[in-house]
Backbone atoms as SQL, in Angstrom:
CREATE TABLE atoms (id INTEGER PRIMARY KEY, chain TEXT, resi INTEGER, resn TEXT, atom TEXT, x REAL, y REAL, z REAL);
INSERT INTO atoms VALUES
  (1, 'A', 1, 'UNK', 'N', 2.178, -70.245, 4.141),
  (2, 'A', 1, 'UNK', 'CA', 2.019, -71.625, 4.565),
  (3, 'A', 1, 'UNK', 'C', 0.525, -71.940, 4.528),
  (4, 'A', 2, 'UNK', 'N', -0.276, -73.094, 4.233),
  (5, 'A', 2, 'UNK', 'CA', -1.263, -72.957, 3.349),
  (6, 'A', 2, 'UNK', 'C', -1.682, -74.565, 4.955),
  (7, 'A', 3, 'UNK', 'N', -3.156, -74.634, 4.995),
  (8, 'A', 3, 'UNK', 'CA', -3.305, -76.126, 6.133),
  (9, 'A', 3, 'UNK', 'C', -3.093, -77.189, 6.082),
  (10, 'A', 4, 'UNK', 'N', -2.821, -77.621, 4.462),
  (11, 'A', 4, 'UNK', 'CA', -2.204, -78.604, 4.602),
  (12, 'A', 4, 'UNK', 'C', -0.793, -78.633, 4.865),
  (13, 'A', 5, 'UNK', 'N', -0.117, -78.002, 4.862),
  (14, 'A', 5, 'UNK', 'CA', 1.505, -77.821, 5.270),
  (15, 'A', 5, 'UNK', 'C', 1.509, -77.623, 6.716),
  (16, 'A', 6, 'UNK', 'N', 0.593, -76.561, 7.304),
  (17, 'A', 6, 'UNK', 'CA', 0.398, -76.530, 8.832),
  (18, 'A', 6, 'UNK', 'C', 0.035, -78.056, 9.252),
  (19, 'A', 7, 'UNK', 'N', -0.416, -78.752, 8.820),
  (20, 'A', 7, 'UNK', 'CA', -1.310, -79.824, 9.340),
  (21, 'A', 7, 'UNK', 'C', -0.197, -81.080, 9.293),
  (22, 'A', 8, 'UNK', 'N', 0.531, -80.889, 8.070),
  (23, 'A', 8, 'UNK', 'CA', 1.669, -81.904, 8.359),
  (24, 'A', 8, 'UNK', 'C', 2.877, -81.610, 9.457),
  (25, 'A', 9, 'UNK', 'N', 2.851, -80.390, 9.407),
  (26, 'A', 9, 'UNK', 'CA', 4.002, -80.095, 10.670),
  (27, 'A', 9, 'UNK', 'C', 3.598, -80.136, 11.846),
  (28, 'A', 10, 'UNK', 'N', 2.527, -80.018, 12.097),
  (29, 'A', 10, 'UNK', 'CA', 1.745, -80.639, 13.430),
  (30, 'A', 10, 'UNK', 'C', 1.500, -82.321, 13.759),
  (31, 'A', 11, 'UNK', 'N', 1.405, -82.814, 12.883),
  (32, 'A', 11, 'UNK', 'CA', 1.375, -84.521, 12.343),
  (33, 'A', 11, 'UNK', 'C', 2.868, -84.799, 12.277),
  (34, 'A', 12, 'UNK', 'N', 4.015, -83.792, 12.249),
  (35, 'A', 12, 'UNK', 'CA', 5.236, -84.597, 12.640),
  (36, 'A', 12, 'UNK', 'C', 5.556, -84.245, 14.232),
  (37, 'A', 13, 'UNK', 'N', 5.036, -82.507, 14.433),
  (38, 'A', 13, 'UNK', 'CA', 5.399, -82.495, 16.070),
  (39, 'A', 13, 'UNK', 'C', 5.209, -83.524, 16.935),
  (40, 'A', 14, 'UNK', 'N', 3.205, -84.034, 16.415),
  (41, 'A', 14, 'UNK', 'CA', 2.567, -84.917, 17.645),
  (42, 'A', 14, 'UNK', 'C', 3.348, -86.458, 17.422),
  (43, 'A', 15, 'UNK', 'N', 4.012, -86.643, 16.455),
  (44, 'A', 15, 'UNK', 'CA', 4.407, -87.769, 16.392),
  (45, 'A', 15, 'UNK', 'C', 5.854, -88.100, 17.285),
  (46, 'A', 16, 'UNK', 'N', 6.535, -86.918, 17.020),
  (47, 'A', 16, 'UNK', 'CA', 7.666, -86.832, 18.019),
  (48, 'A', 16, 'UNK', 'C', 7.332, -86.898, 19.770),
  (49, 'A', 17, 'UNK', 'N', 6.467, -85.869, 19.402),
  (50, 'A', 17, 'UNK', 'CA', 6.365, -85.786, 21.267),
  (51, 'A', 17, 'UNK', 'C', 5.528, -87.191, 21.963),
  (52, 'A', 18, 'UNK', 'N', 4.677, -87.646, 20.862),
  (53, 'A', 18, 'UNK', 'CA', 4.403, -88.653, 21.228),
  (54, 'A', 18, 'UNK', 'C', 5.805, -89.736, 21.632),
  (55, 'A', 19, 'UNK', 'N', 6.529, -90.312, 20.941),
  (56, 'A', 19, 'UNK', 'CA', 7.958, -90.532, 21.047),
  (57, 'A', 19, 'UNK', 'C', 8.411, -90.738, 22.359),
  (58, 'A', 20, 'UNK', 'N', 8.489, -89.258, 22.506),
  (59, 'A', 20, 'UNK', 'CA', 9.191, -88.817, 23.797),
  (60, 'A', 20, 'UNK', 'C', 8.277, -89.288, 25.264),
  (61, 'A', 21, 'UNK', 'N', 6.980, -89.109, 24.690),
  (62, 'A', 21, 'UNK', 'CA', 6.261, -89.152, 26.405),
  (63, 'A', 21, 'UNK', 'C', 6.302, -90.786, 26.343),
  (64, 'A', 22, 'UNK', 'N', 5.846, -91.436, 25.183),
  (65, 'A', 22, 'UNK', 'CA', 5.949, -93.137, 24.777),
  (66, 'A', 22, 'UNK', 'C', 7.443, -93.581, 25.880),
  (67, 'A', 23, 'UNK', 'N', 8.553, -93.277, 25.392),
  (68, 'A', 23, 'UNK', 'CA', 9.598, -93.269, 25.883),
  (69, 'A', 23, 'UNK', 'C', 9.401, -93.382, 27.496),
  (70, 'A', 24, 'UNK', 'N', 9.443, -92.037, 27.783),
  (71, 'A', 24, 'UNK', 'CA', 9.563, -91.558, 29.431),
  (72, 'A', 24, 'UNK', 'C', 8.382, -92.662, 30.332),
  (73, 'A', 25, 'UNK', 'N', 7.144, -92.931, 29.039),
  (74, 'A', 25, 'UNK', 'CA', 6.019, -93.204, 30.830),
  (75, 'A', 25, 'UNK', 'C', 6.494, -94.795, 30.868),
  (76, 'A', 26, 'UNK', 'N', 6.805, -95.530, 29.519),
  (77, 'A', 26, 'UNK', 'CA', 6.746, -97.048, 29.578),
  (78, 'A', 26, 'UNK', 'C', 8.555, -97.287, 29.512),
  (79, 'A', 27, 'UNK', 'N', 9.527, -96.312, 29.449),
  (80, 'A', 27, 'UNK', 'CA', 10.727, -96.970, 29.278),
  (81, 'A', 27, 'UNK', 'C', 11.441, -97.829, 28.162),
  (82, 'A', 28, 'UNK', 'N', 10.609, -98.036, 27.567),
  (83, 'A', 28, 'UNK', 'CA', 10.940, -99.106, 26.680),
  (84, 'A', 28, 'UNK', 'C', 11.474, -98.224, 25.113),
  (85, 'A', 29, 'UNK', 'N', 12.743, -98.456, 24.863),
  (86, 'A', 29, 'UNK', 'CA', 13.453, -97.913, 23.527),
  (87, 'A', 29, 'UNK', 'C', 12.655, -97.739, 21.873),
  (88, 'A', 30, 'UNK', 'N', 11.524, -98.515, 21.696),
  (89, 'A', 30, 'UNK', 'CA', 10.956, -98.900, 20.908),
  (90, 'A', 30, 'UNK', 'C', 10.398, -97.128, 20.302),
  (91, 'A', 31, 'UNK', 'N', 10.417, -96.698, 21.279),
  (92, 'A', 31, 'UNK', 'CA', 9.221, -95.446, 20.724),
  (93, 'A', 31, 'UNK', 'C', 10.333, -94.326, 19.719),
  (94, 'A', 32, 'UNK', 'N', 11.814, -95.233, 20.271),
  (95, 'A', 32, 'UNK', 'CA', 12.872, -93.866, 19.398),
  (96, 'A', 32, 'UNK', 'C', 12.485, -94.440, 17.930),
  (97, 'A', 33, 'UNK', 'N', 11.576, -95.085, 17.495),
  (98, 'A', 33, 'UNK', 'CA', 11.505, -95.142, 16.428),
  (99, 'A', 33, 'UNK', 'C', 10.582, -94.173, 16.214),
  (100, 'A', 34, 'UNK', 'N', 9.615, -93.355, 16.662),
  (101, 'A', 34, 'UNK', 'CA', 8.463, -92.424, 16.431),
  (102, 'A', 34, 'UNK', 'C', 9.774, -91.283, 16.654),
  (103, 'A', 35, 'UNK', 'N', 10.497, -90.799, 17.055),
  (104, 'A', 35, 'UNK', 'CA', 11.445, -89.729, 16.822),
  (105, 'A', 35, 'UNK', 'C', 12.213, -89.752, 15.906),
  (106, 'A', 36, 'UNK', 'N', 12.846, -91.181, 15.457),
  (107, 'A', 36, 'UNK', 'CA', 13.061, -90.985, 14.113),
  (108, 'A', 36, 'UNK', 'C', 12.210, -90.424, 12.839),
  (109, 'A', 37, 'UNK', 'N', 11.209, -91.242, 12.925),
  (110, 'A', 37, 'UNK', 'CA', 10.167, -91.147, 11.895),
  (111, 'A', 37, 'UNK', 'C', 9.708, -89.472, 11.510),
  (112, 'A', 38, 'UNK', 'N', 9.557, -89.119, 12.788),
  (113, 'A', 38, 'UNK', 'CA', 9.684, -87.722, 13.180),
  (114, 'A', 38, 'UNK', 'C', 10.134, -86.978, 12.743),
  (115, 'A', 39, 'UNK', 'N', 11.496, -86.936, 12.906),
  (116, 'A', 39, 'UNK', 'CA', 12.797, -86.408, 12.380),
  (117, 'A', 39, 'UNK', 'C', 12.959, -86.423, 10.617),
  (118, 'A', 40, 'UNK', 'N', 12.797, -87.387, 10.448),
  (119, 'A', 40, 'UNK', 'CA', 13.070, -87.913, 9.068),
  (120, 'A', 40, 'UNK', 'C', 11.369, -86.763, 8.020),
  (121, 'A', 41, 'UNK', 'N', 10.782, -87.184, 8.726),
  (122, 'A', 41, 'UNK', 'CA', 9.489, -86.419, 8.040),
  (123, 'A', 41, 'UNK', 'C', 9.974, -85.145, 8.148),
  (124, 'A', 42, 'UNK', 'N', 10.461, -84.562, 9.234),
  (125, 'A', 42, 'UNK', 'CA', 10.574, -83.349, 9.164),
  (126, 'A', 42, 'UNK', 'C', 11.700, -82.893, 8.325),
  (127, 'A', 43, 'UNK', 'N', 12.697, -83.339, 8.270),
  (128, 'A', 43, 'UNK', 'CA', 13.693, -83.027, 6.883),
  (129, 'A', 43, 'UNK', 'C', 13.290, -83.278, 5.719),
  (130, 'A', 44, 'UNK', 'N', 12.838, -84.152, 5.630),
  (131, 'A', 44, 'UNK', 'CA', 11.857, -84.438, 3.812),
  (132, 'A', 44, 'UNK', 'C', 11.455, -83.333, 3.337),
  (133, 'A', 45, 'UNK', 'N', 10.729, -82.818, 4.720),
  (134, 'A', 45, 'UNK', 'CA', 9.297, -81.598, 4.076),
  (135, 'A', 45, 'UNK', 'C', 10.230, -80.247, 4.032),
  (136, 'A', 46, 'UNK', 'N', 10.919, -80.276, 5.271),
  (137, 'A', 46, 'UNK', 'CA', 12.200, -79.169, 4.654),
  (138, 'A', 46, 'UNK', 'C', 12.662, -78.697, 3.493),
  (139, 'A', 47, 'UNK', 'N', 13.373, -79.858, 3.147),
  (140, 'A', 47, 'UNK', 'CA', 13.891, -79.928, 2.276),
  (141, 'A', 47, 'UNK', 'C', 12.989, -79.874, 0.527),
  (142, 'A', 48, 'UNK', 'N', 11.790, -80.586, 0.781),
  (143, 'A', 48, 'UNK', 'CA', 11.326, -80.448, -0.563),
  (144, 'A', 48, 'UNK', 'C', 10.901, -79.237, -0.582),
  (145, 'A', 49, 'UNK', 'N', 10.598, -78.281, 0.687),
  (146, 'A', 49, 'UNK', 'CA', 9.346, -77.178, 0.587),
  (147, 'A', 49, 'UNK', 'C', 10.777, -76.171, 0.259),
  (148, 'A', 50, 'UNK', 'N', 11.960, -76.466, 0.237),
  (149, 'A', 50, 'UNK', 'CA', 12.876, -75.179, -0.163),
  (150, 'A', 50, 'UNK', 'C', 12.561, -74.309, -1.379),
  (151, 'A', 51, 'UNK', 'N', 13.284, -73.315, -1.037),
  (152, 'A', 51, 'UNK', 'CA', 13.039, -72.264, -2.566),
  (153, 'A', 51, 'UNK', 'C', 14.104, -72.567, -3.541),
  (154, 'A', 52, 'UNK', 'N', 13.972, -72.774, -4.785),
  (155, 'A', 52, 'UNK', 'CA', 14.716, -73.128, -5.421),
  (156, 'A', 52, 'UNK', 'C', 15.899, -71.544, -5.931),
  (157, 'A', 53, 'UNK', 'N', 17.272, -71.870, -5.625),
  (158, 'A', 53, 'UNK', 'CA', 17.728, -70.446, -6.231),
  (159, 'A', 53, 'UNK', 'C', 17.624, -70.146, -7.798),
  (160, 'A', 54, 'UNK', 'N', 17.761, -68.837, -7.776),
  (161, 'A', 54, 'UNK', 'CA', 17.636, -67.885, -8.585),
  (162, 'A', 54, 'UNK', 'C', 18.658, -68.301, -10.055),
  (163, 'A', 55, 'UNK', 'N', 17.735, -68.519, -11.200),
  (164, 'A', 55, 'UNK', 'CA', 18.381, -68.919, -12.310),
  (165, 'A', 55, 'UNK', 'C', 18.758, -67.206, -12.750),
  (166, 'A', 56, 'UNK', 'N', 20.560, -66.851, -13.278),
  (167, 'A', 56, 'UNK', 'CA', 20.175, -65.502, -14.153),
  (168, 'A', 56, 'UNK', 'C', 19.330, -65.638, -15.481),
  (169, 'A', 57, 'UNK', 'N', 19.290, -64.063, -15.520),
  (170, 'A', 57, 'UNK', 'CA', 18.252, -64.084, -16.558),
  (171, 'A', 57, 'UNK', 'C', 19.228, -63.673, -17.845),
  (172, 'A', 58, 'UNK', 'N', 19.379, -63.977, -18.643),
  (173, 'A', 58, 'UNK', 'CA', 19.825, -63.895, -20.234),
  (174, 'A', 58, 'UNK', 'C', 18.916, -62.592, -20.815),
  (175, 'A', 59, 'UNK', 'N', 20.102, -61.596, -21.014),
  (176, 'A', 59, 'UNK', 'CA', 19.744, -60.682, -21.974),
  (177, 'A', 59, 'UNK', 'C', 19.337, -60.827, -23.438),
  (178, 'A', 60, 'UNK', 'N', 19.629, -61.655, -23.806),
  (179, 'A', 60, 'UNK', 'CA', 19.340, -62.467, -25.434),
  (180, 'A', 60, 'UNK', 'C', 18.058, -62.721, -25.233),
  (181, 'A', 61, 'UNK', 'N', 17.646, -62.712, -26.501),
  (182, 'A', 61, 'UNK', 'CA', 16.284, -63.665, -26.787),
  (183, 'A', 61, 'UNK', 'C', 16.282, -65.158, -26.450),
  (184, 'A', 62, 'UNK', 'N', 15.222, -65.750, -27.091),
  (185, 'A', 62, 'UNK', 'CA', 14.981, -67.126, -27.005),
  (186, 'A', 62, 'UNK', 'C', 16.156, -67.479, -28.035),
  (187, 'A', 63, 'UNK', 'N', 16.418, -69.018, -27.855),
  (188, 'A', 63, 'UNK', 'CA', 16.790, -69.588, -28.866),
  (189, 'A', 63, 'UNK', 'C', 16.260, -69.912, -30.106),
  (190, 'A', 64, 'UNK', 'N', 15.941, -69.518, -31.380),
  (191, 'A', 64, 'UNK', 'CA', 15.396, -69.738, -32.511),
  (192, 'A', 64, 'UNK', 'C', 15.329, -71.678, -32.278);
């Protein structure tokens, strides 16, 4: 995992927890949008940072 990848998963934590404390100190529903946003960033990066599976490998040569 390389700092910019650390740095975005920290940039989605603080955005969530921000969210959450947004939420709790003022009450107001508005901040479940920073937990979405949250959320949503964090599956993106999931998902794109996956390993792609394993193509077999062909005993043959190349194709002429």
């Amino acid at each position: 995992m390389n700092g910019a990848l650390k740095a975005a998963w920290a940039l989605t934590a603080f955005v969530i927890v921000a969210g959450i404390v947004g939420w709790i100190v003022t009450g107001r529903p508005v901040f479940a949008v920073f937990i979405v946003l949250g959320a949503v960033t964090a599956a993106g990066a999931a998902f794109a940072l996956r390993t792609p599976p394993d193509r077999p490998t062909s005993k043959e040569g190349p194709t002429p």
